[in-house]
N, C-alpha and C positions, 0 to 999 in steps of 0.2 A: 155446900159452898164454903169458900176459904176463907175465914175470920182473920185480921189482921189480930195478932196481938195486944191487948192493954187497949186504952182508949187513944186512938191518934187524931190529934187535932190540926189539920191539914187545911190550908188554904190554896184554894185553885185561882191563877192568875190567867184569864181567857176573855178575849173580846167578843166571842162567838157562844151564844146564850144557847145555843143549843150539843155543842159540845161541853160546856158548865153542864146541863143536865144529865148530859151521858153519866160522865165522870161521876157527877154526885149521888146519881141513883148505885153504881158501879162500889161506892163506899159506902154509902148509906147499908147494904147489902153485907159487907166486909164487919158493918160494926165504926167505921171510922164517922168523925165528925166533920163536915167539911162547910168551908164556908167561899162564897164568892167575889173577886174583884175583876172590874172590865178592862181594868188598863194598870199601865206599871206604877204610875203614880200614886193610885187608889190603893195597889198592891203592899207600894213601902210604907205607906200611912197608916194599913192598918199592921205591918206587921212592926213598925215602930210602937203602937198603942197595944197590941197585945203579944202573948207568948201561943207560940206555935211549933210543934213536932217538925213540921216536914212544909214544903212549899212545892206546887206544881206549877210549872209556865209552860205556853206555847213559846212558840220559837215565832212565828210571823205576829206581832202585834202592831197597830200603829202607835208611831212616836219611838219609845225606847223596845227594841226587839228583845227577845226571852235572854241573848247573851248579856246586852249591857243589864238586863236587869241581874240577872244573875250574878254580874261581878259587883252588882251596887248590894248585892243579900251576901255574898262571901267576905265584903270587907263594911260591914256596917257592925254596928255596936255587937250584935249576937248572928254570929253567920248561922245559918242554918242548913239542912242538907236539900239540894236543889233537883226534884224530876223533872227533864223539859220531854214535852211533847213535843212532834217533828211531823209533817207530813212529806218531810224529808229524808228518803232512805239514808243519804250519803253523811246525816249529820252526826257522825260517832264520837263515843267518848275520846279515842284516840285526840282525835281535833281540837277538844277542849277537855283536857288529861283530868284540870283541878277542878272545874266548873259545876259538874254534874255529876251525880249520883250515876242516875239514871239517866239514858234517852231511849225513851219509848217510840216507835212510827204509831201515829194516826192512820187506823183509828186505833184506838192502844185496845189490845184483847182482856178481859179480865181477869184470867191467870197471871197474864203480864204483869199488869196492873200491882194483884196482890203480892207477887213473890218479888218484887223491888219495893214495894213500902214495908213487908217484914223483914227483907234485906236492910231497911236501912234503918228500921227500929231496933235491930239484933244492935248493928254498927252505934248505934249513939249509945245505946245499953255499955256495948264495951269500953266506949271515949271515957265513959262518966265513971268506971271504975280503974281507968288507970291513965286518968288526967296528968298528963306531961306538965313537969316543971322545968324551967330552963335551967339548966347548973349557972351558978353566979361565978364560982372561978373557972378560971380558966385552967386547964389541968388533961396533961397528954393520957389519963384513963379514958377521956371522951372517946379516943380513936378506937382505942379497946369493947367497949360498949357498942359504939357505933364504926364500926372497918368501915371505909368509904373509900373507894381512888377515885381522887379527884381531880380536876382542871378549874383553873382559870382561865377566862379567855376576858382581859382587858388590854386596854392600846394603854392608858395610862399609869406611868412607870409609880407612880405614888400610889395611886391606887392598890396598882400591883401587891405592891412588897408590905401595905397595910394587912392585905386580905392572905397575903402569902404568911406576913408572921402571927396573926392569931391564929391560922391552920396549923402551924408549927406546935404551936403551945399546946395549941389541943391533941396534939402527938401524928398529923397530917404529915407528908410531902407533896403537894399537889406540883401536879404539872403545869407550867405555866404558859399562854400565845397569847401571842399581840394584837390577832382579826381575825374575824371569822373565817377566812380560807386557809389558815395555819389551825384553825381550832377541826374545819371538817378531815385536814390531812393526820390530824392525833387522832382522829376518831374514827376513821378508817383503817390507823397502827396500830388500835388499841382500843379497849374496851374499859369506858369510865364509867363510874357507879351514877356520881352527881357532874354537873358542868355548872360551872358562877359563870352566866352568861352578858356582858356588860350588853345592853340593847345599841347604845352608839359607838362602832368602831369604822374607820376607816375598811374601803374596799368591798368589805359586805357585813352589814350590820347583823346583830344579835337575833334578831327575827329571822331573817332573810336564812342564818344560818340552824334556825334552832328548825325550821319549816322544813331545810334540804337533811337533817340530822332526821324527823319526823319519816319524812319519806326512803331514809334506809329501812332495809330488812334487817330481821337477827334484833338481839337484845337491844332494850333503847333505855338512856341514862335518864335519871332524875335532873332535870334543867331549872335554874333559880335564874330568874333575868336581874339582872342589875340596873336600876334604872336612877335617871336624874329627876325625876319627874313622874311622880304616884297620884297622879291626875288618874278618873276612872275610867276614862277611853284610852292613857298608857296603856295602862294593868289589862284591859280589853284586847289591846292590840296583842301583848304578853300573852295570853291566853290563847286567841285564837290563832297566832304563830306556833302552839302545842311547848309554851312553859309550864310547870308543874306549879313554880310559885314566884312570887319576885320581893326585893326588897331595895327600897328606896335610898340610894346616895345623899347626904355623908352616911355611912351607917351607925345605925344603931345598934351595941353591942349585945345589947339581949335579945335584940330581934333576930341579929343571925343566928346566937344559939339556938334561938326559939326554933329556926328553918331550918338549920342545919338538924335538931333533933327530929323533926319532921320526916327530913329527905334522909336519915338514918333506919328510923322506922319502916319507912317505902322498903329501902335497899332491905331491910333485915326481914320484912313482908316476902318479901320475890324470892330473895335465897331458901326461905323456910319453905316454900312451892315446890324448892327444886330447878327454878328458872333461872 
């Protein structure tokens, strides 16, 4: 039988007391330690009161469903890495690019099971040895370290040439459009690493266009949504439109380095594949 690595301390967040038991017998077996919550509520509380490796959700719960929970564990104090369970074929990671580790179909097989919890024990092993620090200046090596061809797509002319000249600094030319139907017509001429997607623009907004970008074929960009408003059902809708990440208006200047070193890493991930 397949032993997960190290001791993993895993909580399962499921309303259905009989799938809890699968699951736990399922690790129990592995070596892992698991504990149980019926609902998402119960979930955050306890994973606010203690430290935990890894967290599993279903996707159909009542009240807050496995998405919103999962965007409320990626932006809480210590995000952690998210497997959703699905009785859902069609729910892939594509859909929600940032959200999940893993999506298993129910009933999740046990190999399944074990080779995406040593998947993402490998994965947190490697974070914690080469934990990203934001650079504090600004300085055009950035571009060098991280190559990115980029776009903007904002309707607002301030905005614009905010986001336009800290790209410059950091040794960027990004491309710049006004709505999302000028942002899908570059992206059809040409192939962007990352897109700064503003969520509100005139004619077809930032969802609307990052969803119809999701549904092309052929290589797909690393998407940052730009939003007014970092409410959790925002950031929710951002996701399930297939953004990679978002960052709240006015911005915060080390937050974008922070994402922009992020959506570098992605891009520098995909080239070293060969993709």
């Amino acid at each position: 039988t397949a032993r997960v690595g190290g001791i993993m301390k895993v909580l399962f967040i499921e309303d259905d007391r009989m799938n809890r038991r699968v699951v736990r017998d399922m690790l129990d077996v592995a070596g892992a330690t698991m504990s149980e919550a019926e609902d998402a509520e119960q979930g955050l509380a306890m994973i606010a009161a203690e430290r935990w490796d890894m967290i599993l959700i279903d996707l159909r719960m009542p009240g807050m469903d496995g998405v919103g929970l999962a965007t409320a564990i990626k932006h809480g104090k210590n995000p952690l890495p998210v497997i959703m369970l699905s009785s859902i074929g069609d729910e892939t990671r594509k859909k929600y690019p940032a959200l999940f580790e893993f999506i298993l179909v129910k009933p999740a097989k046990q190999q399944q099971l074990y080779r995406s919890i040593q998947a993402v024990l490998l994965a947190r092993k490697d974070a914690i040895s080469t934990e990203v620090k934001s650079p504090t200046i600004l300085h055009g090596d950035f571009s060098e370290e991280y190559p990115m061809k980029i776009m903007i797509a904002e309707d607002n002319p301030i905005n614009q040439k905010l986001i336009e000249r800290i790209l410059n600094k950091l040794g960027y030319k990004p491309a710049v459009v006004d709505t999302g139907l000028d942002a899908l017509k570059r992206v059809n001429q040409e192939f962007f690493d990352v897109i700064l997607m503003d969520v509100q623009m005139p004619e077809m907004d930032g969802l609307e266009t990052t969803e119809r970008i999701r549904n092309m074929s052929g290589l797909q960009p690393y998407i940052i949504a730009m939003t007014a408003n970092a409410m959790t059902s925002d950031t929710e809708e951002c996701y399930k439109a297939g953004m990679n990440d978002y960052i709240a208006k006015p911005f915060n200047m080390e937050k974008l380095l922070h994402i922009l070193v992020k959506a570098g890493k992605a891009v520098k991930d995909r080239k070293a594949k060969g993709i």
